[in-house]
Structure formats: structure tokens, C-alpha cells
C-alpha positions in Angstrom: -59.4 47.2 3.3 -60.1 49.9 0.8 -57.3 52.6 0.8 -59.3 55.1 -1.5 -61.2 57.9 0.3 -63.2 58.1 -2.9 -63.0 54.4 -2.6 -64.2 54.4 0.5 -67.0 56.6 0.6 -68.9 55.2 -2.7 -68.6 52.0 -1.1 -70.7 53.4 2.3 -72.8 55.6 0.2 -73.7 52.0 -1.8 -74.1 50.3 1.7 -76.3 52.7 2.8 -78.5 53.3 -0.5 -78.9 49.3 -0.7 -80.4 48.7 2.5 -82.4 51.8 2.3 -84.0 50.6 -0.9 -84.3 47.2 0.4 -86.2 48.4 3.5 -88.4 50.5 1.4 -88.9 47.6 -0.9 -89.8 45.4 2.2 -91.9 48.3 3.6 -93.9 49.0 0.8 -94.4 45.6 -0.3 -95.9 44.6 2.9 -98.4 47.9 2.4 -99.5 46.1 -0.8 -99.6 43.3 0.5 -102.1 44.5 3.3 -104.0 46.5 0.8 -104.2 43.7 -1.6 -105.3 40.8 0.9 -107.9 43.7 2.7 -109.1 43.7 -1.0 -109.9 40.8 -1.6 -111.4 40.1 2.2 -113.8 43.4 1.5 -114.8 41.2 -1.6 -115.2 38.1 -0.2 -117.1 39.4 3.1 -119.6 41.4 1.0 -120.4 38.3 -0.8 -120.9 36.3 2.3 -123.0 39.4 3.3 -125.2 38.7 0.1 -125.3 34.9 1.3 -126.6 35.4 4.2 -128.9 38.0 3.1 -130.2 34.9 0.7 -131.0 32.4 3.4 -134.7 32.5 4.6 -137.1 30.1 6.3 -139.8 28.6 4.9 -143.2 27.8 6.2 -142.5 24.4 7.2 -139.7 26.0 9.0 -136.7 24.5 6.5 -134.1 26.9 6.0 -133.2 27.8 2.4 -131.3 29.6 0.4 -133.3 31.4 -2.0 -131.5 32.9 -5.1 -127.5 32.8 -4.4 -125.6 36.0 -5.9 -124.2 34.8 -9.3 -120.3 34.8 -9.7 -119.1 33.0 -12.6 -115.7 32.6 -10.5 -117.7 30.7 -7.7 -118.8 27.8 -10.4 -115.5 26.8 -11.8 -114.6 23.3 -10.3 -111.7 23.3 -8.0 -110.4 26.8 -8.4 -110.2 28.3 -4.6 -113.3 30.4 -4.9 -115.5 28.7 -2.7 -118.6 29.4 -0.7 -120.8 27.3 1.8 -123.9 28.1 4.0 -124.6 25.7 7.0 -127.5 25.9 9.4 -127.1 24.4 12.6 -124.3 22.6 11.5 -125.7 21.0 8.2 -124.8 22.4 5.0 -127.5 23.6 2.8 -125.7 25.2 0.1 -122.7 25.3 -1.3 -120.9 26.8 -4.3 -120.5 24.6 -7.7 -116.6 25.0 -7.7 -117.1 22.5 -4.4 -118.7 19.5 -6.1 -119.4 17.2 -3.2 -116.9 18.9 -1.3 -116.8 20.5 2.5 -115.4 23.3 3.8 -114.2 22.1 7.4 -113.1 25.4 9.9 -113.4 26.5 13.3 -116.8 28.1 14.7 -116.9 31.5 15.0 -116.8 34.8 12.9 -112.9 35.2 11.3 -111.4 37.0 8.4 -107.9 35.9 6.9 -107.7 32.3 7.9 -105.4 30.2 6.2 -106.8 26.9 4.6 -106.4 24.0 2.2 -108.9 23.5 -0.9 -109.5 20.0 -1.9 -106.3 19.9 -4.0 -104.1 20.8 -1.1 -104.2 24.6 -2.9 -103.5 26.9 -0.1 -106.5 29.4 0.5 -108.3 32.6 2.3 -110.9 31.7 4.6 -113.8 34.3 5.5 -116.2 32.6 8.2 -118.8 34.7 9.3 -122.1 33.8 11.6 -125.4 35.2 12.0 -128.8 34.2 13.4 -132.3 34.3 11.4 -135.5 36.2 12.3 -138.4 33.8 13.2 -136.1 31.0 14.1 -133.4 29.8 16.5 -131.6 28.6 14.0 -127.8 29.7 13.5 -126.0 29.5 10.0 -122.7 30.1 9.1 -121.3 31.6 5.6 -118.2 30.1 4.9 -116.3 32.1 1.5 -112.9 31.5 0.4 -110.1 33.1 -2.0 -107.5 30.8 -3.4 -103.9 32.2 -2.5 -102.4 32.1 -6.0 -104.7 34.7 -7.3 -103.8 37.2 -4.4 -99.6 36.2 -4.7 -100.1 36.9 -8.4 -101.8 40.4 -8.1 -98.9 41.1 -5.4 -96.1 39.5 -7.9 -97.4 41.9 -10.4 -97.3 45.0 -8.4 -94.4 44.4 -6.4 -92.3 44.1 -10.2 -92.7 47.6 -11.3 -91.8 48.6 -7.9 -88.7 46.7 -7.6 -87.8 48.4 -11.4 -88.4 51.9 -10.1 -86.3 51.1 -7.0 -83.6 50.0 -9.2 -84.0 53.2 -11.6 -83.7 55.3 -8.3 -80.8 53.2 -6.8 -78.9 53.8 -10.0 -79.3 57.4 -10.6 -78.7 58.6 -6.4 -75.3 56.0 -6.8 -74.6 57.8 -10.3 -75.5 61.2 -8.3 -73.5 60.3 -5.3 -70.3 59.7 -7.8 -71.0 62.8 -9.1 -70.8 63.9 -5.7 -67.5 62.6 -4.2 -65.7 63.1 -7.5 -66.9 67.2 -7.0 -66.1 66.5 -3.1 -62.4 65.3 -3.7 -61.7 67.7 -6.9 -59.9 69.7 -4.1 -57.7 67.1 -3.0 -56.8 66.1 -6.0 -55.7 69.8 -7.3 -53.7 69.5 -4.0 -52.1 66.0 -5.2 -50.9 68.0 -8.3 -49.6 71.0 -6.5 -47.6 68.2 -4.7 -46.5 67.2 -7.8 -45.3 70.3 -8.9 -43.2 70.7 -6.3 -41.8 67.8 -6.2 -40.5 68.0 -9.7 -39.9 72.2 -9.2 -42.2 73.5 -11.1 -43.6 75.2 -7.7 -42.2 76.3 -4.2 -45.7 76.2 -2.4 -49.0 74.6 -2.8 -51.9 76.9 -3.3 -54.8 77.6 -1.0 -57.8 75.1 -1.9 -60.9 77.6 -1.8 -62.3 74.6 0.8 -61.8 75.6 4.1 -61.5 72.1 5.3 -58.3 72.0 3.4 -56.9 74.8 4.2 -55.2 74.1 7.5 -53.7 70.8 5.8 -52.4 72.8 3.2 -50.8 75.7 5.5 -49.3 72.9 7.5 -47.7 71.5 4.2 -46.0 74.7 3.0 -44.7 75.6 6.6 -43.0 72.1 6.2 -41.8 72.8 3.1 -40.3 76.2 4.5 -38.3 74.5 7.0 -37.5 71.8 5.0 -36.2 74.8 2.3 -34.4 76.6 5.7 -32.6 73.3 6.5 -31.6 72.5 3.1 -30.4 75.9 2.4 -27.8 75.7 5.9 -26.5 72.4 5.0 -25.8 73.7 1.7 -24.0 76.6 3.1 -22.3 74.2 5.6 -21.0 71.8 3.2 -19.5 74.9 1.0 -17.9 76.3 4.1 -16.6 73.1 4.9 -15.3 72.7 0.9 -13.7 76.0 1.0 -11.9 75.2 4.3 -10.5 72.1 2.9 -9.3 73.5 -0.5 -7.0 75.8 1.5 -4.6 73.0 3.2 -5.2 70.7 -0.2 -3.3 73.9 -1.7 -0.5 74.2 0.8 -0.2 70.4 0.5 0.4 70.6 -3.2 2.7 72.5 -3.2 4.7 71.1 -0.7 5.0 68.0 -2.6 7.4 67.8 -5.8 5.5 67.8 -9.2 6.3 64.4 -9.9 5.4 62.9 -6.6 3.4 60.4 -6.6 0.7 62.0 -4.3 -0.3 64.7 -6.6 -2.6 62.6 -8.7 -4.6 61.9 -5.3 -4.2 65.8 -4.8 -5.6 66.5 -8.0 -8.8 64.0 -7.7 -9.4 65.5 -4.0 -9.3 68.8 -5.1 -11.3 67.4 -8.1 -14.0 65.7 -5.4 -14.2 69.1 -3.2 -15.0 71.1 -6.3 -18.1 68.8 -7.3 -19.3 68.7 -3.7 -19.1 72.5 -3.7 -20.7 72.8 -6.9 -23.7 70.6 -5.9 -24.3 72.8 -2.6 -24.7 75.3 -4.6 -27.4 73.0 -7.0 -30.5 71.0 -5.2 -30.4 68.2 -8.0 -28.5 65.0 -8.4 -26.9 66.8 -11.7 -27.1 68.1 -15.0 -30.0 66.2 -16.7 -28.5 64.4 -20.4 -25.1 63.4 -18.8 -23.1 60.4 -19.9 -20.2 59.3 -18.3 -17.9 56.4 -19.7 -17.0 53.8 -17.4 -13.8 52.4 -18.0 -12.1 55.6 -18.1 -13.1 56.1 -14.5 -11.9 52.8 -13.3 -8.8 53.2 -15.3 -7.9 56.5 -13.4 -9.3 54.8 -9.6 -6.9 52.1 -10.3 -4.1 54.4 -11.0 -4.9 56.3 -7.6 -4.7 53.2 -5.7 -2.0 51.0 -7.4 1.0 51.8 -4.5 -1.8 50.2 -1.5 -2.4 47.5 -4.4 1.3 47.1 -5.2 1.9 47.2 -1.0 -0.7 44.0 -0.8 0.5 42.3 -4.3 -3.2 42.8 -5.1 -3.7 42.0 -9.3 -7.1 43.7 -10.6 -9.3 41.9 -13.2 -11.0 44.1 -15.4 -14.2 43.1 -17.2 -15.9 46.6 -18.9 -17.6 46.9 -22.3 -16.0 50.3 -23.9 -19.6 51.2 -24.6 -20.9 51.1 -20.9 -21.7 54.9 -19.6 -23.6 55.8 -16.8 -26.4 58.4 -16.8 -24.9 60.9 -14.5 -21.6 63.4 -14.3 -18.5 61.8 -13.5 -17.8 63.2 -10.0 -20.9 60.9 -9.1 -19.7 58.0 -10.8 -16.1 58.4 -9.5 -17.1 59.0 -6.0 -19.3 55.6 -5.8 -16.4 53.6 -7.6 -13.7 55.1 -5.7 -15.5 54.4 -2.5 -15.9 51.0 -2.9 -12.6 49.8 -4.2 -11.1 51.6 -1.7 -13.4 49.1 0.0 -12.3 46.1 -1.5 -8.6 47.1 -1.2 -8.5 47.7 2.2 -9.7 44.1 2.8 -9.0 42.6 0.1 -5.9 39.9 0.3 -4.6 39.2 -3.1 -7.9 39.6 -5.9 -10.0 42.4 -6.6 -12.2 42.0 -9.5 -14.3 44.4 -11.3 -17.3 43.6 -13.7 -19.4 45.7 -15.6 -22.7 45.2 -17.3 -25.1 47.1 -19.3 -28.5 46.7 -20.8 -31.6 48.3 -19.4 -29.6 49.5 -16.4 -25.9 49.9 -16.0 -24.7 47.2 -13.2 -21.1 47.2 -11.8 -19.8 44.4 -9.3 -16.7 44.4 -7.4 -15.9 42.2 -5.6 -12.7 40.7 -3.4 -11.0 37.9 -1.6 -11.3 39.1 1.8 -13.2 38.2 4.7 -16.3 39.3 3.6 -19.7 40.3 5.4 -22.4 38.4 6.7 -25.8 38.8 5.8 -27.4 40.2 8.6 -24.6 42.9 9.0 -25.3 44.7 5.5 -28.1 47.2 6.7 -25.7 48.0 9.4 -23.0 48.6 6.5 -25.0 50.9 4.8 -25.4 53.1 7.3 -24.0 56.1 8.4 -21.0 55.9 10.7 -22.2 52.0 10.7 -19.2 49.5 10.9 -19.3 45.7 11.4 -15.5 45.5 12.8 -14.2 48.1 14.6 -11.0 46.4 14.9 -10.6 45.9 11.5 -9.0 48.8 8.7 -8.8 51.9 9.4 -12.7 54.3 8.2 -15.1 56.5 8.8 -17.7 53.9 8.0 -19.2 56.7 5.5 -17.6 54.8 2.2 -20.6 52.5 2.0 -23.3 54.8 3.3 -22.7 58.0 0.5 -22.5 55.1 -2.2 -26.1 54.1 -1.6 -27.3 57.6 -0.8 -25.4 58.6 -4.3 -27.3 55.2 -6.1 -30.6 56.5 -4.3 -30.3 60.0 -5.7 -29.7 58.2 -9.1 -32.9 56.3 -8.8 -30.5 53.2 -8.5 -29.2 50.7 -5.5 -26.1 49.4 -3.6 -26.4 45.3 -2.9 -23.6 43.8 -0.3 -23.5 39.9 -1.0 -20.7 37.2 -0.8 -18.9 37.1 -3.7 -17.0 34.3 -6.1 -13.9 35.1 -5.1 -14.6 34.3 -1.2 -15.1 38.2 0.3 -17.5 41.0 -0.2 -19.1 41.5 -3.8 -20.4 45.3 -4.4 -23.2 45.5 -6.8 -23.8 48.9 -8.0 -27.4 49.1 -10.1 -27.7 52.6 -11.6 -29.3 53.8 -14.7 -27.8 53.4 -18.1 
């Protein structure tokens, strides 16, 4: 099925224009034909008319045929064009092409009769009957056409018309492109203005000067203002709800001792709440020409979550290339990673490993030794509020879900498969 409108109309304009210049091919050509074959009837009957008006009876009351019409066609041997006279049923005259030859037909006066000559040629046959003055006689003026001749005058007509049709066929199809490409010019201008806004050059599409547009187009921009409206009140939400969460991370801080342990995670909450409450405030992913290091922000995850690590006896394995970065700020990178070892710790037993790899794309894996997932409860993972044990550790079930989101935004993925070590491996593609 085609999926092109433009597509899709060329193609019915070229169904259409074919079988309307078939039909006027088959229409026309059977006009020829009937002119052609009336042609050579009108020829052949007046020379029967001459034939008869040949035949006269002589005094002993023989009928003859005095002085035939000439026709140099009608003395070739064996070439279609043949005539006969007969009286009474005997033939008295007969054409040279006929040698000792017969024409054999029905009684009667008819015009257009099919026949065989004496080669088996297919032929014309004009029969025509008439009585004579002065006698009771009856004769009958047999004439014939050979087929060939009159397929071969239609062959060459019908060529040149089959070339004009084909002319004509190409220049309304090269017309009717013309046509649909001016048709959809609109559309396409509107395909752009799409684009424009999709990439923020533009806030609303602009008014097609085709009125058949025009109500498509209104309907877009009044999606795109409530789609602006909504976006604009989840922004302000999520600041109000950063702002009313820095206020008890404060009083938290500095209720703990400067050396307590706890102030790290202080710091990288506070740290998390001021990048969500910068991007409310943004409608991109983040700062375009950012590069993040890896292995720094594993280092400083790990550090975070060594006392639930040290709690477990959990030992981390550590496989990062200093040169691997990721394509993005930190707090993006940090909030993905943090998410899912947090993962892995929680249900991890005794292993966690993480691996990163970098060519085209930057890949991270982590993986554990716990009970892992099954296959078929994945999707459910990965979305919102989605959990596969709800007897299991304590979550949200978020973690999961704002790591794919934050890979989507990136133009990346998040994979859930069984790992090597027995439990759940992570793998993070995101760009390089």
C-alpha cells in the first residue's frame, strides 16, 4: 500500500490516463477500422456494379460478358482480388487471379462476408444479384478483397495513432506531476514549519494561503498552545516542589555534624534538586557541547553508597576507560548511574560489577548477583510507579522509569537483561 499522498495520487491519475487512452485507442481504432473495411467494400461493390453492367445477352440468347473493367490487381494469380459472374448457376467469367478456380458462397446479395481464397488466405466477400432485361436469367457478381491488404492499411494507421496517444499520455502524466507537486507545495511548507518548531526555530506554524489547510493548521497551533500551557505548569510545579525540598535539606544539614557521614548524600541531593530546578526553568535535555567524564561519576556514586555496600559485604568491580565521557552535563549522567546502582545494591547479594564501553556510542552495564528479572517483566520495570515485587526492597518504582526517560531525552536506551553474574544486568546506550 502506497503511503505517499503524492504517491498516491500520481498513481490514480496514471490509472485513470491509461485506461482512458486505451479506450480511445480501442475506440478509434475500431472507427478506422469501419472506415477502412467500408472503403474497400465501396470499391469492391462499384466494381461488381461495372460487372454486371458488362453482362449482356446475345442473340442466340447466351449470356456474355462483353468487355470486363480492367484492374491490373484483379489479374495477379492468387492474390485475394478476385471476381466471378455466374448465370443461373454456371460461371461465365471469372477474374485471371482465379486460374481454374471457384468462388463457392451462399445465394443472395451480401457485403463483408468472410471467406477463404484458394491458399487458405482469409478474404472479403462482396456477393451481389441482379436479373437481365430480355431474359429470365439471374446472375450473380461475386468480388473479393484479400484481408491482409485491409489489416495492413489498418496496421499502418493505427501506428501513428498509438505514437500520438503515447506523446499525449506522457505530457498530461508530466502535466499531472506538475500538478500534485504545485497541489502539495502547501503541505510540504507545513512539514517545514513542523520542523521549525520542533527544533525551536518557531512557536507556531503559519497560515497556508489554501483554505483547505487552514483548519488543520489552526488545530495544530491550538495543540501546540496547550501543549506550551501544560509544559509551562509542570515546569512551575517541579520548581515549587525543588524549592520546598531545599528548605528541610537545609535544616537537615545542619543538624548533622560536618564530618558525618550523611553530608556527602546532603550535598549530592541538594546537588540533584538544583539541576532539576535549573531544567524547569530550560525546555531542553541540556547545554549543547557538554562532556562529562565517566569514571569520576562512578567514583563519587560509589562513595555515596559504600556504608549499604559495606552493610551487605558487597565488593564493586570497576571496568572504565579514563577516556570514556558522555555527551551530556553531569547531573544527567549522575542521576541515571545513581539510579541504577542503587538498583543493583539494593538486590544485589555480594557482586556488583560495572562496565564501560565507548566507540560510536558510550555503553555502560551494571550488573549484580541478585535475583534478577524475567523477561516478560522489563516493560513493566520501566514504567512509572511499575514494580515486579512489591514484597521485595523498599522504592518508588521511579529509579528505572526516569533512567529510560533521561536515555530517551539523550536520544539513547535503557536494556534490562540477565546478567553474568546471575541477577539483573543494566545496559545504559547513550551518545558518546
Amino acid at each position: 500500500m502506497i503511503r505517499s499522498i503524492r504517491g498516491r495520487l500520481l498513481l490514480l491519475a496514471a490509472v485513470w490516463l491509461g485506461a482512458a487512452l486505451l479506450a480511445a485507442f480501442l475506440f478509434i481504432s475500431a472507427l478506422l477500422e469501419d472506415f477502412v473495411t467500408d472503403r474497400f467494400d465501396a470499391e469492391a461493390g462499384a466494381f461488381a456494379d461495372a460487372l454486371i453492367a458488362s453482362v449482356e445477352v446475345g442473340e442466340d440468347g447466351r449470356i456474355e460478358l462483353d468487355d470486363p473493367p480492367a484492374d491490373p490487381r484483379f489479374g495477379l494469380p492468387l492474390t485475394g482480388w478476385y471476381w466471378q459472374v455466374a448465370a443461373d448457376g454456371a460461371v461465365i467469367a471469372r477474374s485471371g487471379s482465379l486460374l481454374d478456380g471457384r468462388l463457392q458462397g451462399p445465394a443472395g446479395d451480401f457485403a463483408g462476408g468472410a471467406g477463404l481464397g484458394a491458399d487458405n488466405a482469409p478474404l472479403r466477400v462482396l456477393r451481389r444479384q441482379a436479373s437481365l432485361p430480355d431474359s429470365d436469367a439471374q446472375i450473380a457478381v461475386t468480388v473479393t478483397v484479400p484481408r491482409q491488404q485491409i489489416d495492413n492499411s489498418l496496421r499502418q494507421i493505427r501506428r501513428p495513432l498509438a505514437v500520438a496517444l503515447a506523446v499525449l499520455g506522457i505530457v498530461t502524466a508530466l502535466a499531472s506531476l506538475v500538478q500534485v507537486t504545485a497541489g502539495l507545495h502547501s503541505l510540504d511548507q507545513v512539514r517545514r514549519d513542523l520542523g521549525r518548531v520542533r527544533s525551536g526555530d518557531k512557536d507556531r506554524l503559519s497560515l497556508p494561503p489554501v483554505s483547505e489547510l487552514q483548519p488543520l493548521v489552526a488545530e495544530i497551533n491550538a495543540a501546540l498552545d496547550g501543549n506550551a500551557g501544560l509544559l509551562a505548569r509542570s515546569r512551575q510545579h517541579l520548581g515549587n516542589l525543588a524549592h520546598s525540598l531545599k528548605t528541610p535539606l537545609a535544616a537537615l544539614a545542619n543538624e548533622l555534624p560536618p564530618d558525618h557521614d550523611g553530608q556527602a548524600l546532603i550535598t549530592r541531593m541538594d546537588r540533584l534538586i538544583g539541576w532539576h530546578l535549573r531544567r524547569a526553568r530550560s525546555a531542553g535535555p541540556g547545554a549543547l557541547g557538554q562532556r562529562t567524564p565517566v569514571r569520576p561519576v562512578i567514583d563519587d556514586i560509589l562513595m555515596v553508597l559504600r556504608w549499604p555496600m559495606q552493610d551487605k559485604g558487597m565488593a564493586a568491580r570497576i571496568d572504565c576507560p579514563v577516556p570514556a565521557a558522555f555527551a551530556g552535563e553531569r547531573q544527567d549522567l549522575e542521576e541515571m548511574i545513581g539510579n541504577l546502582c542503587d538498583n543493583a545494591v539494593k538486590w544485589g547479594r555480594t557482586r556488583l560489577a560495572i562496565t564501560v564501553r565507548q566507540t560510536d556510542h558510550l555503553r555502560i552495564c551494571i550488573e549484580d548477583d541478585g535475583p534478577g528479572m524475567a523477561q516478560t517483566d522489563a516493560p513493566v520495570a520501566l514504567i512509572r510507579g511499575g514494580r515486579v515485587d512489591e514484597h521485595g526492597a523498599s522504592g518508588s518504582g521511579l529509579g528505572l522509569a526516569i533512567v529510560a526517560d533521561l536515555a530517551a531525552l539523550h536520544g539513547g536506551n535503557l536494556r534490562l537483561e540477565r546478567a553474568e553474574l546471575g541477577g539483573l544486568a543494566a545496559i545504559l546506550d547513550l551518545p558518546a
